[in-house]
C-alpha positions in Angstrom: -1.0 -27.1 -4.9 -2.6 -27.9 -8.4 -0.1 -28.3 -10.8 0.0 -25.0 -13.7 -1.0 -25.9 -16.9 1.6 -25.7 -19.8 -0.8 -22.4 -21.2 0.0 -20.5 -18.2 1.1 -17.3 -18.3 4.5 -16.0 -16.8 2.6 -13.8 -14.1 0.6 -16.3 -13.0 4.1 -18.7 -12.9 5.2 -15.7 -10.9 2.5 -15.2 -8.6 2.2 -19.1 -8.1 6.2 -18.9 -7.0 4.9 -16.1 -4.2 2.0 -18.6 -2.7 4.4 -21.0 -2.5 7.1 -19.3 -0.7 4.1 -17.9 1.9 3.2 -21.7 2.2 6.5 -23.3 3.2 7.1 -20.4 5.6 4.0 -20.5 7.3 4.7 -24.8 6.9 8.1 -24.5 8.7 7.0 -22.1 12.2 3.2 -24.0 12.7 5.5 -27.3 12.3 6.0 -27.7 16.0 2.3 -26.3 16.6 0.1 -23.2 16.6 1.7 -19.8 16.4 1.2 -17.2 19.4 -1.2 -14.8 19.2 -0.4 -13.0 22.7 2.7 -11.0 21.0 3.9 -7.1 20.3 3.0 -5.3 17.5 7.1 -5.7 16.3 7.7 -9.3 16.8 4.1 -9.9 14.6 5.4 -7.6 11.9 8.8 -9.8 11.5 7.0 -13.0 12.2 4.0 -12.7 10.1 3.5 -9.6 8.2 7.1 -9.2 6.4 7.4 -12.7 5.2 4.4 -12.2 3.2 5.6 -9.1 1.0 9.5 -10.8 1.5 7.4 -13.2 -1.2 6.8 -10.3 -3.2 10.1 -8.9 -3.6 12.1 -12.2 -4.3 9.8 -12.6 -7.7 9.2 -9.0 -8.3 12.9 -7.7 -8.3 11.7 -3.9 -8.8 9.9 -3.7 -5.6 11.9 -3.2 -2.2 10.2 -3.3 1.1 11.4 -1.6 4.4 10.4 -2.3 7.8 10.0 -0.8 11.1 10.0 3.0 11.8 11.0 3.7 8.0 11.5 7.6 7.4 9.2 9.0 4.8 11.0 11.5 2.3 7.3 12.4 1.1 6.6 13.7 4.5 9.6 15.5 4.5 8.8 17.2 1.5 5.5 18.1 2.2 6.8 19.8 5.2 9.9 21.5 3.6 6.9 23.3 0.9 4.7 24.0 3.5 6.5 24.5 7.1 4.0 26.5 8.6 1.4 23.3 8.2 0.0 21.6 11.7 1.4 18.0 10.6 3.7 15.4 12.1 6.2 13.7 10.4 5.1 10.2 10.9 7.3 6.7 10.6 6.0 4.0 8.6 5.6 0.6 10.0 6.1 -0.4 6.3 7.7 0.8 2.7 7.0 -0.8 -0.7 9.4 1.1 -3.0 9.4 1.1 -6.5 13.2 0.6 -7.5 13.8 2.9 -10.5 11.9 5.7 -9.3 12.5 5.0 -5.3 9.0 6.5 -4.7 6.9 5.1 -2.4 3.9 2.7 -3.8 2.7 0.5 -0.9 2.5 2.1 3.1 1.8 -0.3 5.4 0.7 0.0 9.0 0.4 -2.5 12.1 -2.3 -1.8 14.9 -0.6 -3.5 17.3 -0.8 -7.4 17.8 -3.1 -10.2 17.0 -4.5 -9.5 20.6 -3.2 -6.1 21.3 -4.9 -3.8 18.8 -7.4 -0.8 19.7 -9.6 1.4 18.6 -7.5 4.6 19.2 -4.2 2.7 17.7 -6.3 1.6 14.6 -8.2 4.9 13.9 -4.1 7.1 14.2 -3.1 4.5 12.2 -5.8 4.9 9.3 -5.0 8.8 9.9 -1.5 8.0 9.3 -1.7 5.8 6.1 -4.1 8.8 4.4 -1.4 11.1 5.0 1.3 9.3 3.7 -0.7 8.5 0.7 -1.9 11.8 -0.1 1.8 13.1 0.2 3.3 10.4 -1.8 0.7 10.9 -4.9 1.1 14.8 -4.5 4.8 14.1 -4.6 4.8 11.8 -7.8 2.0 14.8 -9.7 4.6 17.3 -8.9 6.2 16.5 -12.0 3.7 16.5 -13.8 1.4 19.8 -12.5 0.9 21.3 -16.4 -0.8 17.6 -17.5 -4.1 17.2 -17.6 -6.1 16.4 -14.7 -7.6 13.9 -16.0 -5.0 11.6 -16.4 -4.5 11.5 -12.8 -7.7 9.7 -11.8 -6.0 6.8 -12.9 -2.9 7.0 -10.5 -3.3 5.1 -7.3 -1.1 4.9 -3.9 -1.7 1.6 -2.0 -2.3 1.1 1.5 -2.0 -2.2 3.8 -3.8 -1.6 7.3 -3.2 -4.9 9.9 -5.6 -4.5 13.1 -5.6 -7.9 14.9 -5.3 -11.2 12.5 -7.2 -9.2 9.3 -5.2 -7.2 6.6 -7.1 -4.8 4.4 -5.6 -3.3 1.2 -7.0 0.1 0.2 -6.0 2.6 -2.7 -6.3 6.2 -3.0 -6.3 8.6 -6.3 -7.0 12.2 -6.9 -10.6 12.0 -8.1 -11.5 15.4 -9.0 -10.4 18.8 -8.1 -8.8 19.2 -4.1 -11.0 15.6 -3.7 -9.1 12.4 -2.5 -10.8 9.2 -2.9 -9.8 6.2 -0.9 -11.3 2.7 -2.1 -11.1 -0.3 -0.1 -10.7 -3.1 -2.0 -9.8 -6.7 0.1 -9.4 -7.8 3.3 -7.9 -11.5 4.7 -7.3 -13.2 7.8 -4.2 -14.4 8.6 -4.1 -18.0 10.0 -2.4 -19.2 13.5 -2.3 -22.7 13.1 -1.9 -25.3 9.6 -5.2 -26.5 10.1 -6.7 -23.1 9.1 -4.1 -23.2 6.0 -7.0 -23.2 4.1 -7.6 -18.9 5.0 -4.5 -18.2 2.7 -6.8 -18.3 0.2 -8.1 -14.9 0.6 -5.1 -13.7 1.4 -3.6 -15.2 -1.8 -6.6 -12.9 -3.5 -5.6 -10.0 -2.0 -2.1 -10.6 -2.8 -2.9 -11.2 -6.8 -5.2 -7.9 -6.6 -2.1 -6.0 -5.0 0.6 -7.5 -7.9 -1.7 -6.5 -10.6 -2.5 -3.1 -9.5 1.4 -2.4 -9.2 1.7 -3.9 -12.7 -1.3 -1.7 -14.3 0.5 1.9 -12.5 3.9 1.1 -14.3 1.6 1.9 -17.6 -0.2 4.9 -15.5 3.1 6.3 -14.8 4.0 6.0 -18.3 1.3 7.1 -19.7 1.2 10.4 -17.9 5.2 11.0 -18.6 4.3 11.0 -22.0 1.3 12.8 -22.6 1.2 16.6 -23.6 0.8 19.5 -21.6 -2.4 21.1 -21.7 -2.7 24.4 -22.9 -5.3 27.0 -22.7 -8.0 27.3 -19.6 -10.7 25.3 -20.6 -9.1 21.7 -19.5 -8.2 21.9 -15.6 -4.6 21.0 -15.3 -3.4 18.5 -12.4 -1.8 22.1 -10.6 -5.7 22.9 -10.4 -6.9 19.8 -8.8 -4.2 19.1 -6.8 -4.5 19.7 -2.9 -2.2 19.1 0.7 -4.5 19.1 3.8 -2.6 21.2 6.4 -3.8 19.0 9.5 -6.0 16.2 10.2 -8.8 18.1 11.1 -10.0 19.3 8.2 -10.7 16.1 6.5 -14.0 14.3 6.0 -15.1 11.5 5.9 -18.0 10.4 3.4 -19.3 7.2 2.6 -21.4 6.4 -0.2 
């Protein structure tokens, strides 16, 4: 890799560490040839997926991932308020965890294999990732229901969907009153073999999109602690806008 400049800034000294602990991993298991594609949706999670957020959390100290079948205590609580609601209480492939809160701020969810994803597995697994998002974000606005509801728009839970060899990173906010909005912002192919080291590129974008997004909701957060409650009727407060879908079913879907 091209050498950093002595102007460079700590994050991208930071971020530069996290490319290069992806690169000697992914050096070190192609070094006695191409990787398998033809394996379970567990052993590729291990083998490919977590050493690429393990990057993450050795520079990024305040983030903790958590891997396979990780409870959700967002789900829980959603179900706890609202027991009489037709939902599952689902398992998360993966947690990102923000350490001095311990909410949730990254789901991510495996579609099976390289060569063993479907359709059906793909399309529970996008319903599962909206769920957990939604229930996250209304679990972080709880706290803050008498604010304005403005200030939510700005508050984002991520998502990381892997369906064969491509990862797509998503986020999803509160955009206006009992409306969700779900914006998909990258997606990267993950390389079998060194020759095609050159495809960590995009995922090295997607990566450096994800970091700073993380960074820009620790002033969100902030932000919203410290603003005023709204008084009066004439500004909606997040307790207007906010909503919990009781099943599946009555989403929509709407593209623009």
């Amino acid at each position: 890799m091209t050498p950093l400049t002595s102007e460079a800034s700590q994050k991208d000294k930071k971020f530069r560490e996290i490319c290069e602990f992806i690169l000697y991993d992914f050096y070190f298991t192609t070094k006695g040839g191409p990787l398998k594609r033809n394996v379970g949706e567990r052993t590729y999670i291990v083998e490919r997926i977590v050493p690429i957020f393990k990057a993450i959390q050795s520079i990024y100290e305040e983030i903790k991932f958590h891997w396979i079948e990780i409870e959700l205590n967002c789900m829980k609580e959603i179900k706890k308020l609202h027991p009489d609601f037709n939902l599952t209480i689902n398992q998360a492939d993966g947690l990102g965890v923000r350490n001095s809160s311990n909410k949730a701020i990254l789901f991510i969810e495996v579609s099976g294999g390289p060569e063993s994803s479907d359709l059906k597995h793909a399309k529970e697994d996008s319903e599962k990732l909206l769920k957990e998002a939604i229930f996250e974000l209304v679990s972080i606005l709880r706290n803050h229901m008498d604010k304005s509801a403005e200030e939510s728009k700005h508050l984002y839970t991520f998502m990381i969907q892997s369906i064969g060899d491509r990862i797509t990173f998503s986020k999803l906010c509160l955009a206006n009153k009992h409306i969700y909005s779900v914006l998909q912002i990258k997606s990267a192919i993950l390389p079998f073999e060194f020759n095609d080291v050159a495809d960590y590129l995009e995922v090295f974008e997607l990566l450096h999109i994800l970091v700073s997004e993380l960074e820009i909701q620790m002033g969100v957060i902030n932000k919203l602690k410290l603003s005023e409650s709204v008084n009066g009727t004439n500004v909606p407060k997040i307790r207007d806008w906010i909503w919990v879908p009781d099943s599946v079913s009555v989403w929509e879907c709407k593209e623009n």
